[in-house]
C-alpha positions in Angstrom: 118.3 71.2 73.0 115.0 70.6 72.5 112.6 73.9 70.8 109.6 75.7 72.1 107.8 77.9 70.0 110.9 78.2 67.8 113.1 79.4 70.9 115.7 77.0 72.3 114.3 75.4 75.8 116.2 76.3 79.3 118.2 73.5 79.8 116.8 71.1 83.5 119.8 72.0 84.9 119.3 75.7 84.6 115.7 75.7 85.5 116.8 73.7 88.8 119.2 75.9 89.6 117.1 79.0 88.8 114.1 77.6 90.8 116.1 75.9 93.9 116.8 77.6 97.4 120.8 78.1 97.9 121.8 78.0 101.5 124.6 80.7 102.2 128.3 79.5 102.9 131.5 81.1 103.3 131.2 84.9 102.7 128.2 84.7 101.0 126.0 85.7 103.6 128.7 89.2 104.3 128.5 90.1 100.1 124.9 90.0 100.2 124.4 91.9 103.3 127.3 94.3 101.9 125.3 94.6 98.3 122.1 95.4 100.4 123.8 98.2 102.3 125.4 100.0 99.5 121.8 99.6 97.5 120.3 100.8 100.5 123.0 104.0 101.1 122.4 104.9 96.8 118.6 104.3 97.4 118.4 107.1 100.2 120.9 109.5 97.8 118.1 108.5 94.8 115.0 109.9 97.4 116.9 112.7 98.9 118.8 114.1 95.6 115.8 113.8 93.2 112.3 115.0 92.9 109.4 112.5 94.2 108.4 111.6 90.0 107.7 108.6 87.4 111.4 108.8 86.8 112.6 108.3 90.9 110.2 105.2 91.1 111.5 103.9 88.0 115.5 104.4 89.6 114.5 103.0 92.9 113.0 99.5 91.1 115.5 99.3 88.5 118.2 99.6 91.8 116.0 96.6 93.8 115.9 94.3 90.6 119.9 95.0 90.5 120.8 94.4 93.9 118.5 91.1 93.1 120.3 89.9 90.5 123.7 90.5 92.0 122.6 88.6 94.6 121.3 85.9 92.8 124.7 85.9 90.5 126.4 85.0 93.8 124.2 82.0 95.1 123.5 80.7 91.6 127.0 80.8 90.5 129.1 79.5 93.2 129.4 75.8 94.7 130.8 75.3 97.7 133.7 73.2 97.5 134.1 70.0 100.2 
């Protein structure tokens, strides 16, 4: 793999993927709704349960970059199979 600035280059195949629109199929588009809705329940425990502070904000992002990436672990990570 080729180097860039001393660090080992993505390889094309992963920038594509990483950088390409993938269309829901099968149950996808019920696991990501799901994933949504349980963020969504934990995000309204995070506002109710704890002060309005640095530290709630911080939860609250750190929750929508992890429902995000579970997300993105399903469409990126899965091929639908003919």
């Amino acid at each position: 793999m080729k180097e860039i600035l001393g660090r080992e280059a993505l390889s094309i195949a992963t920038i594509e993927n990483n950088f390409t629109y993938h269309k829901p199929f099968g149950d996808q588009q019920e696991r990501y709704e799901r994933i949504r809705a349980l963020g969504k329940e934990l995000a309204y425990e995070f506002s109710f349960s704890c002060p309005a502070s640095r530290e709630l904000s911080t939860a609250l992002t750190s929750l929508e970059t992890s429902i995000m990436w579970a997300n993105a672990a399903i469409a990126r990570n899965e091929k639908e199979v003919d």
